[in-house]
N, C-alpha and C positions, 0 to 999 in steps of 0.2 A: 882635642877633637876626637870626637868619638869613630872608630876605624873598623871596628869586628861586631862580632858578636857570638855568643854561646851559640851552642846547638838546640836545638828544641830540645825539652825539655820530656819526659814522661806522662805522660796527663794525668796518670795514677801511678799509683804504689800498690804490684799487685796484690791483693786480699788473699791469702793462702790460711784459711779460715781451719784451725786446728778443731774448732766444735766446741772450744772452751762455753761455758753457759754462763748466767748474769750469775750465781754465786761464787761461782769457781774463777768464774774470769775477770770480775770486778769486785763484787764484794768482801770478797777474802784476801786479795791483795791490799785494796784500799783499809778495809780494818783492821788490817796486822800491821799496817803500815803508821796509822794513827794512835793504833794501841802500842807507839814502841819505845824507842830507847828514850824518848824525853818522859813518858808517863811514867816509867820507875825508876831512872836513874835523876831528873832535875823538877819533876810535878813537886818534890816536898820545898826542893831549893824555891821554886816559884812562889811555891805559899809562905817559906819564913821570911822572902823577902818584900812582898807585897800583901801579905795576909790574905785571911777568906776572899772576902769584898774586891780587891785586888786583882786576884787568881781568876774569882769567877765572870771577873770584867770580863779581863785581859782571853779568857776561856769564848765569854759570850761574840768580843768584837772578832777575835779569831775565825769565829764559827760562821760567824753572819758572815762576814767576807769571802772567805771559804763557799757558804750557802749560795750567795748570791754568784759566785761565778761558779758553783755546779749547777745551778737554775739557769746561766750558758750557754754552758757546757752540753747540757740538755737541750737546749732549742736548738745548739747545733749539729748534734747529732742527730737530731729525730729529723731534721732537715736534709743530711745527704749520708750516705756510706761512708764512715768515717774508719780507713783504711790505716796501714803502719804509721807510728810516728806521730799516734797520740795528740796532742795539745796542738804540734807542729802542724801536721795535717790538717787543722782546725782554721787556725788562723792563715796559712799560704792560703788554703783557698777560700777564705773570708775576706782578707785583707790584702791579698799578693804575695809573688813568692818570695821580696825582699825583705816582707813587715817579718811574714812566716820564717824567713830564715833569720832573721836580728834577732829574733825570739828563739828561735829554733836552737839556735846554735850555744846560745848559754845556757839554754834548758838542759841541754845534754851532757853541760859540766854541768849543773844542779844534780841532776840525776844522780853523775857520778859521782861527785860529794857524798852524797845523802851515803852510797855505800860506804864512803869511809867515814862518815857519823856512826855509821849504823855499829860498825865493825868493833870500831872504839869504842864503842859502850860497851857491847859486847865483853870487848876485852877488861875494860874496868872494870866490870860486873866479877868477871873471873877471880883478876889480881885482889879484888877485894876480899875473894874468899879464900881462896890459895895466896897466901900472900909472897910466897915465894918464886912466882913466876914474873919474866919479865914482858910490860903489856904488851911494849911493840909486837913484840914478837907473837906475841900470841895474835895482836889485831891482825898480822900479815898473813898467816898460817890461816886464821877465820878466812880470810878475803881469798887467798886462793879457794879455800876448799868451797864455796857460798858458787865463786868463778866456777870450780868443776861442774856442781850441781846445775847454772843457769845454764851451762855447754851441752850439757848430757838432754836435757830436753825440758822446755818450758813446761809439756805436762806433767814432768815427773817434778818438778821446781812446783806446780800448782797444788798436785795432792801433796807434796812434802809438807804445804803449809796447813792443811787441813787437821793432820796431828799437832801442829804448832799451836794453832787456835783452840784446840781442846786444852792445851798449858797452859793458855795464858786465860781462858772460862776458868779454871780450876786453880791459879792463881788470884782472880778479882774474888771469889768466894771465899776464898781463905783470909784474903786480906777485909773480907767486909765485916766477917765472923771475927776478928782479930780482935786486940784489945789496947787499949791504950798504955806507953811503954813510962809514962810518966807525969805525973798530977801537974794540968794545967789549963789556964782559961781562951777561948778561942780569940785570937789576935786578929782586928781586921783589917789592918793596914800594916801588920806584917810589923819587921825590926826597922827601926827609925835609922837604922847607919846602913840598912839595905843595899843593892843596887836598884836604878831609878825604876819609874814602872816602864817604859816605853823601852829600855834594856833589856830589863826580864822580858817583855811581850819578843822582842825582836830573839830571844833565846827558844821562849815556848813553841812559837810560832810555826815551826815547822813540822808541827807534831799533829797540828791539821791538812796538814798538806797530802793526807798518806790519797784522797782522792787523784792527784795525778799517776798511781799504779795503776789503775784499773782504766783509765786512758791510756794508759802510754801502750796496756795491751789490747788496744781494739783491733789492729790486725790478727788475732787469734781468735777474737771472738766470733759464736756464731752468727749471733745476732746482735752485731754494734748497737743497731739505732733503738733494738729494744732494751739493751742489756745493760749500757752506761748510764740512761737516767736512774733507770729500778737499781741500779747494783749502788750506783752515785750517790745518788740520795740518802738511800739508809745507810750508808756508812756515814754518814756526813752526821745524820741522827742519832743513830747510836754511838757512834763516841760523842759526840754533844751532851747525851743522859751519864755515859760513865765517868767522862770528865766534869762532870758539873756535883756529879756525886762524892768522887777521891777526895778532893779538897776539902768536904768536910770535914771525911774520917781522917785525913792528914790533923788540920787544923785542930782535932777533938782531943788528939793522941798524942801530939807533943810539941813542945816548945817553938817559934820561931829559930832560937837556935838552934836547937836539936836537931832542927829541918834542915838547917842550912847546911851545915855540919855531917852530915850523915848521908850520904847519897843513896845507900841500900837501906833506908831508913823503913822504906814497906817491909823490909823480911825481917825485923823486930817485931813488928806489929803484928804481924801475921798468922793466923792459929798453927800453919805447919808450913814456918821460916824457908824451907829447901822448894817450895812451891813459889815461891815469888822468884828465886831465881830461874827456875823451871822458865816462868812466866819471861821476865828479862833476855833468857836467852832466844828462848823461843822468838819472842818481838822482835828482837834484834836480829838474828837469823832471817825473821821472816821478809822486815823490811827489807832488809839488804839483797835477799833477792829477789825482791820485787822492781827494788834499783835495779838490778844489776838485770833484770830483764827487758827494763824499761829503757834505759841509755840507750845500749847498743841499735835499737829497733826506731826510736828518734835518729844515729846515724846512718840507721839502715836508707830511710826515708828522708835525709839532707840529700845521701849521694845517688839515692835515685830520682831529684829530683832537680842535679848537678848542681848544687846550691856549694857543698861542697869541691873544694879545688880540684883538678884533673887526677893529679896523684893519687887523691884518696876515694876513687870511684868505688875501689875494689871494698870498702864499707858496706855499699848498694848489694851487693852479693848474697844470697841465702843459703842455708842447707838444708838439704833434705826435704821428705815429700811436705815438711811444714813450714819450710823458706827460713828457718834461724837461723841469726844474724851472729854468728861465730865468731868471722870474722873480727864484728864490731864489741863483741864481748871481751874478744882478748886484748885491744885495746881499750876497752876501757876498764880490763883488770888492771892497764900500764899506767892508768891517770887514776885510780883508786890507790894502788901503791904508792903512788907520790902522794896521796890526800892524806894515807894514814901516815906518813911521820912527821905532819905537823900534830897530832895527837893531843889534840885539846879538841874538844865536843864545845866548848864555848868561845872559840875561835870560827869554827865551821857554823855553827847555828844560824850563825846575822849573817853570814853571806850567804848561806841557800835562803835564808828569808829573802833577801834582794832581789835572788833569781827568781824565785817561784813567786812573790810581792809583783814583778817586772810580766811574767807567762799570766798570771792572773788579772792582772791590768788590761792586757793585751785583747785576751780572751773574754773580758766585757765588752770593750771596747766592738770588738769583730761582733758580738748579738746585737748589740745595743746598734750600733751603725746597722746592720741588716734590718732589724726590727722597726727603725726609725724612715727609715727608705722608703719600707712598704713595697721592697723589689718584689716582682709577681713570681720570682722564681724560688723568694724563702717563704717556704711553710713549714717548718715545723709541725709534727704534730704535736709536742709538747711546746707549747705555746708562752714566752714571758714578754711583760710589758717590758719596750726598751728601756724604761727608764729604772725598771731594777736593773738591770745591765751597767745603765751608767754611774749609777748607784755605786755599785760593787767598784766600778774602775775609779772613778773619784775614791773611793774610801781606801782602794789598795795606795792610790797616787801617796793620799794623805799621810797613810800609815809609815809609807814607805819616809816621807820627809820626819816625821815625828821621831824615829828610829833613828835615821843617822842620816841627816841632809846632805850630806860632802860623801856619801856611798850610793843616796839616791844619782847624785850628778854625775857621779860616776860610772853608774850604771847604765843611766842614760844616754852620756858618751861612749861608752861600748857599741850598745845598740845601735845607736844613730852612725859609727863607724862600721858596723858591719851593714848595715842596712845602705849606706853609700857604695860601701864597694862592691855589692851584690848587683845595683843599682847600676853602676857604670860597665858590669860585665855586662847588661842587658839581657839577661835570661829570657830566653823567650819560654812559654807553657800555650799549654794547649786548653786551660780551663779557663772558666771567666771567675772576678772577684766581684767586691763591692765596690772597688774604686771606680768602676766606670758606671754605677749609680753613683755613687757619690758628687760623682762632676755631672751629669746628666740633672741633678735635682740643683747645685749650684746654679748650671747653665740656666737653669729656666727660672731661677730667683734673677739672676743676672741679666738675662735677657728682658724681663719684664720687669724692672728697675730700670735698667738704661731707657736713658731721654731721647727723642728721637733725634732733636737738635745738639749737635756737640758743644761740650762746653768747654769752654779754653782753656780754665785751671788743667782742667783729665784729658787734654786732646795727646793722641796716641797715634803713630802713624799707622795706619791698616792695609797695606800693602799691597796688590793684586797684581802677580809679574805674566806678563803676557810672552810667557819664555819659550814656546816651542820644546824643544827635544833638551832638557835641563843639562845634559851634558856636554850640547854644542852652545848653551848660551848663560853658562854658570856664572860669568862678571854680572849678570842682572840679579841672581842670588844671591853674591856677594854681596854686592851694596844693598839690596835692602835688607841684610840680615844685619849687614854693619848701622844701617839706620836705625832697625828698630833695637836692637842688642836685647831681645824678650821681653819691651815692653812694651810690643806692639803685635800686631797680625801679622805674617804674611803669605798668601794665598799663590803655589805656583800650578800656572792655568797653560792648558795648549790646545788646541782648536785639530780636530782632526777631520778629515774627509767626510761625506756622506758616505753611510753603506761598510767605510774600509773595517770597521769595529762592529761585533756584537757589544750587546749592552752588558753583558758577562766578560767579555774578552776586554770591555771598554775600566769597568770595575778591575778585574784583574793588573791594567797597567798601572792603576792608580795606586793600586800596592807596591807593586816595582817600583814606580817614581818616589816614593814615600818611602820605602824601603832605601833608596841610593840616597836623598836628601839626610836621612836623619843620622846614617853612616857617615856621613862626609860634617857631621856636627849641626845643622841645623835644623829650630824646628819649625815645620811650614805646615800647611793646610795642602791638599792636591784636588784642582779640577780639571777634567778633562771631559769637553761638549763636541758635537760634532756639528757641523757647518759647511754649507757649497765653499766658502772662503773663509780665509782669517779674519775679513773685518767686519761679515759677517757673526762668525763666532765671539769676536771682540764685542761686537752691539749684543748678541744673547749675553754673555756675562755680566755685562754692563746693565742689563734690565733686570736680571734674574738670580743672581748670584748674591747668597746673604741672606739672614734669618732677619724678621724684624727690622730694626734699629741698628743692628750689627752687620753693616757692610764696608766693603773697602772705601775709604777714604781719598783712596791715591793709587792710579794706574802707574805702573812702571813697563814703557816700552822700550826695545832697542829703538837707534836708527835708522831709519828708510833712505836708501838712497838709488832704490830703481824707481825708473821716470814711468813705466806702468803701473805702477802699483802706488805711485804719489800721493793721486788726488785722495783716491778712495783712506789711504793712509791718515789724510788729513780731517777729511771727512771725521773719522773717527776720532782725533784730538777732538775735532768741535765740538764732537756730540757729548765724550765724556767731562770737555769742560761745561757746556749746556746744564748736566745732569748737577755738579754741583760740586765735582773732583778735582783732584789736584791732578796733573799730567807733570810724568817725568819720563823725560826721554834719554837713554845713555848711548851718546854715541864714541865708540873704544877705539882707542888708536892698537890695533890689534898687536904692534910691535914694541910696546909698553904697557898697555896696562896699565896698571892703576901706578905704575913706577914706584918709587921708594917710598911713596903716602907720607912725605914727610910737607911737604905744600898744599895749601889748596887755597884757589884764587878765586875769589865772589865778585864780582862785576856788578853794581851796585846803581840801582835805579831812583832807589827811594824804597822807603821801609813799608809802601804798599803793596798789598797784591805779590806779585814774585819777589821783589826785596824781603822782605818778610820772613817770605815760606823758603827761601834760597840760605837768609841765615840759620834760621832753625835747622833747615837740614845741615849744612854744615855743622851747627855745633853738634846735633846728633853724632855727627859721624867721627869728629875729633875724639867721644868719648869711646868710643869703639877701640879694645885693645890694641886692633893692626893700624889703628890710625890716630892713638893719645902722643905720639908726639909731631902730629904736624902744628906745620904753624898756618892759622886762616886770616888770608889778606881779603881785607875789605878795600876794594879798587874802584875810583869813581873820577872821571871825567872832567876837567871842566876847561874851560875858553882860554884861561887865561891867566897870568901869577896874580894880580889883583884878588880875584875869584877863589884861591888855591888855601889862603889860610882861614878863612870864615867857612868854607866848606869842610876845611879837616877838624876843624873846632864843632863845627855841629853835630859831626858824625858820631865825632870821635865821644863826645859827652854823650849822647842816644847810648853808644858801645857801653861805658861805663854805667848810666844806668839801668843797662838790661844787664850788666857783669858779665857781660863777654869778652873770653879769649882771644879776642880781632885786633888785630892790626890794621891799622887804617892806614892807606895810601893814597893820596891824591895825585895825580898825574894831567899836567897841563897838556891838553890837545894842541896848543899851535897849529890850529888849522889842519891839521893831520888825519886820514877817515881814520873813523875808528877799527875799520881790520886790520890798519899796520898799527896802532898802538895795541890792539891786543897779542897780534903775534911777536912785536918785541919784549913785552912785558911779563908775557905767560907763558913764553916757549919752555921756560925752564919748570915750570908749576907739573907736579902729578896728576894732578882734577881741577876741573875748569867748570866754575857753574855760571850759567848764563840764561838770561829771561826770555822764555819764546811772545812772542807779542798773540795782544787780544787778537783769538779767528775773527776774523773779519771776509769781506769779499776776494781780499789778496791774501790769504792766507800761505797760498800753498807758495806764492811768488816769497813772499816772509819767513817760509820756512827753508827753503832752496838757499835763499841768500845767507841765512843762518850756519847752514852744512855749509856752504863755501866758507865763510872765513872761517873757519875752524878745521878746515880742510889739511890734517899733517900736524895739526896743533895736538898739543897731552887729549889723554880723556877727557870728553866734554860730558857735562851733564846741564840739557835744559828743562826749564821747570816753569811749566805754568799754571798757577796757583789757582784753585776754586774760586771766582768771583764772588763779592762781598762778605769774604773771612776777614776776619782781625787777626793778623800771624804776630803786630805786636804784641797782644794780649795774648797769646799764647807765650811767645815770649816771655813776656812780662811774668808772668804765674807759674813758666815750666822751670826756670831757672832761679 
């Protein structure tokens, strides 16, 4: 049962806009990030194990995938201010702050992986050339010093990389000028004892990815919604031309094994060898802190937008007059430390594939659902057809299965556990998503699809409880939450004074009632009409209440038992059995309650009309967890023992072939009325169902006599069934 709830939530994550511009703030992170440790340290490994043809796939479906969700990327930002936390940002308020935080939350160990990929090449790079040092040590010594530089200030972390990107210009020229290190012919499917191509791809794969740095810094940037498509885009293009280009000159210059074999194999090639390391370190360097700028600022924006637990609010935190996330950096210098002394680069590769495969997904999914909607409140100025969106997220899904299907499920299992428990905290936020298009465009498939006539295969109870003040008359909520158990409606409605309510002040309570209802675990609908009287208000509801096709089926009132208020009480059964409704009435023995719910006893007329509709709901309510172990007596009357065994034989076969849980009991009248046979037989039962008779001219003398014998007896509940339903056939079809 749900009990609490979070606090509200931040509506935003404030923009503390450091000025950064589209080259400096997306472009140069994102292409140092894709220009990095996989294009020199495992690009050669990629081509001796898949060859040209291979490489240039595996290069091409990368890219497209990648393309398609920075074409996104782009329709979402040119759509709203896309503030700290990057990708995360994107999707909370696309999809919700559950979807955004199931995302969110493994985005930000992606992130911080990537540093200790990044680090470790790094380091490799080194050991390969000093061969005397040891790597760890060197990866951890990198990762702090990369850590001091993101702490000291994102702009000085931004132009640091601007000298990087001159190494690694001056690197690709060295290496294009270069020469081949030994006579051989171009291979295009690579070494036949290889690793598989979907391996390799799940290894390369993240060396497109470098487009989530220049998102992850759109809180710095000046102009977000200008500056991630333009900065976006051509990164995504221009490594597209240089990646598409390397794998020639790889392929030209040397052997598949050679490739494989040789991991600094560009700095043989190279016309001035010490320039591709230049280049490697530089990459490495640069990616890493682009990570390492990018994490912390996704945690920044989990904990302010309390997504994250209570404890780790203090992530949410900024410094200085440009809000960095300090904090969040230095713990995730504490989760990059633990990433570099697993120290394999092809250990870490396939699992940030999973992650950023999983954020990529995600991130179509959020366009493609906007774009598909046609919400009036997404525009974009850069504009994409939803169905490249869906495109992208189908092709990521795919990828993803191709790669490693028992990591995709597993993935998926993370997600879907964070995403519930984010879920049952109830985070409330202050922004709207597309979930509430999403059901708005269902609802109106749905609503003009439904028949208007019900049909007894799909009959559903739809509940409208005429409860007054829900916290003086919650046993009516009770049962019919236990009725429908969510597969059904249920609508709790209260009739208030004329006058006593503004129409604002009338709205406002419908919040509060709807607010206490869904705390106390149920989920209901709230009306509240105003009326001279209740049965008044009863008849508006009754004409008016309902969209279409889609109205309640089944009134659920308490008991009346004041002799003024009687007729007019009864009146109102008439009318809504008139209308075509089921009528249930609960009258509560207020000193029990629904008792230990382990009995419940049907008084049994014939399987018309309330017979019927009297068993359905009973077994409704047996499956109800507070009510799966009672036991349902089916009790039926008769004159005499003669009479006693042909009537439990017939019942009892009807029981079985409708496969009901009932117990069948016959009980000989002996001339005896029937309120002393019911109060002997049912004094001990929790709930007590019983058939209100057709309104007629004696209706209200029929309903009088009904409340007396029952008068001190368990909970009663009477029901009388909407004239000319088939409750067999419901029956018959719902079980």
């Amino acid at each position: 049962m749900k009990t609490s709830s979070e606090p509200t939530a931040n509506p935003t994550v404030p923009a503390s806009s450091s000025g950064l511009g589209t080259f400096g703030g997306v472009f140069t992170p994102s292409i140092l990030t894709v220009l990095g440790v996989i294009m020199y340290l495992r690009l050669g490994w990629v081509v001796g194990n898949v060859g040209l043809l291979g490489t240039l796939i595996i290069v091409t479906l990368s890219t497209a995938i990648t393309l398609l969700t920075a074409l996104s990327i782009c329709a979402i930002a040119t759509d709203r201010v896309v503030r700290v936390g990057g990708a995360y940002y994107m999707i909370s308020r696309s999809l919700g702050i559950e979807t955004g935080g199931a995302v969110g939350i493994p985005l930000y160990f992606a992130q911080a992986l990537s540093v200790a990929l990044y680090t470790i090449g790094f380091a490799e790079s080194v050991v390969s050339s000093f061969g005397n040092l040891n790597q760890l040590y060197v990866a951890l010594i990198t990762t702090v010093a990369v850590a001091v530089l993101a702490l000291t200030s994102a702009k000085l972390a931004i132009k640091a990389q601007y000298f990087i990107m001159v190494a690694i210009a001056l690197s690709l020229v060295s290496l294009i000028f270069g020469k081949p290190i030994e006579p051989t012919e171009i291979e295009m499917w690579g070494s036949s004892s290889g690793a598989s191509f979907w391996a390799v791809f799940a290894v390369f794969f993240p060396a497109v990815t470098g487009i989530m740095a220049g998102v992850n810094m759109s809180g710095d940037l000046k102009d977000p919604i200008r500056s991630i498509p333009t900065g976006t885009l051509a990164a995504v293009g221009t490594g597209y031309v240089i990646y598409m280009l390397l794998p020639i000159l790889l392929a030209s210059r040397a052997s598949a094994t050679t490739l494989i074999d040789n991991p600094l194999i560009m700095q043989r090639m190279a016309v001035w060898g010490p320039s591709i390391l230049l280049g490697v370190w530089g990459a490495t360097l640069s990616s890493a802190i682009g990570s390492l700028l990018g994490a912390p600022r996704i945690a920044q924006a989990l904990a302010r937008d309390r997504v994250l637990p209570g404890w780790l609010s203090w992530l949410g935190r900024g410094s200085g007059q440009d809000d960095e996330p300090r904090l969040g950096t230095i713990l995730t210098l504490g989760v990059v430390i633990a990433a570099v002394f697993i120290g394999k680069l092809e250990l870490i590769a396939p699992v940030l594939s999973m992650f950023f495969l999983t954020t990529y997904l995600v991130l179509n999914m959020a366009a493609g659902i906007e774009g598909f909607l046609q919400s009036p409140s997404f525009r974009p100025a850069f504009r994409v057809h939803w169905s490249l969106s869906l495109l992208g997220a189908v092709g990521c899904l795919a990828v993803m299965f191709l790669i490693n299907p028992v990591a995709t499920v597993l993935a998926a299992i993370v997600v879907a556990i964070i995403f519930f428990w984010l879920q049952r905290r109830q985070l409330q936020t202050t922004w709207g998503d597309t979930r509430r298009g999403m059901w708005m465009t269902l609802m109106r498939t749905g609503i003009l699809q439904v028949e208007r006539e019900e049909d007894p295969k799909n009959w559903r109870p739809n509940i409208l409880i005429l409860s007054g003040a829900p916290t003086k008359r919650w046993n009516l909520i009770e049962l019919a939450d236990s009725l429908t158990q969510n597969r059904g409606l249920i609508t709790v409605s209260s009739v208030l004074p004329v006058g006593s309510r503004s129409v604002q002040q009338q709205f406002k309570m419908e919040g509060t009632i709807r607010e206490y209802i869904d705390k106390q675990g149920v989920q209901a609908l709230v009306r509240l009409v105003t009326a001279p009287n209740l049965f008044e208000g009863a008849s508006k509801l009754l004409e008016t209440y309902g969209i279409g096709p889609l109205i309640p089926n089944t009134f659920l009132l308490g008991a009346s038992s004041n002799p003024e208020h009687l007729e007019s009480y009864c009146k109102l059964i008439t009318k809504i059995h008139i209308s075509q409704r089921n009528v249930i009435v609960l009258q509560e023995n207020t000193h029990h309650g629904f008792g230990f719910r382990q009995q419940v006893d049907v008084w049994w007329g014939g399987l018309n009309n309330n017979g019927g509709l009297m068993l359905l709901l009973a077994h409704l309510l047996s499956s109800d967890v507070d009510w799966d172990k009672s036991q349902i007596n089916l009790k039926l009357v008769v004159d005499d023992e003669e009479a006693a065994q042909p009537a439990y034989e017939n019942v009892n076969n009807l029981v079985e072939e409708l496969r009901l849980e009932v117990e069948v009991k016959v009980i000989v009248g002996n001339n005896r009325p029937f309120p002393k046979i019911l109060r002997e037989t049912s004094r001990q039962s929790d709930l007590i169902f019983l058939g209100l008779p057709e309104p007629g001219e004696n209706f209200v003398q029929d309903y009088q006599r009904l409340v007396s014998w029952t008068k001190g007896l368990p909970t009663t509940v009477f029901v009388l069934a909407a004239a000319d339903y088939d409750y067999e056939e419901v029956l018959s079809e719902d079980l």
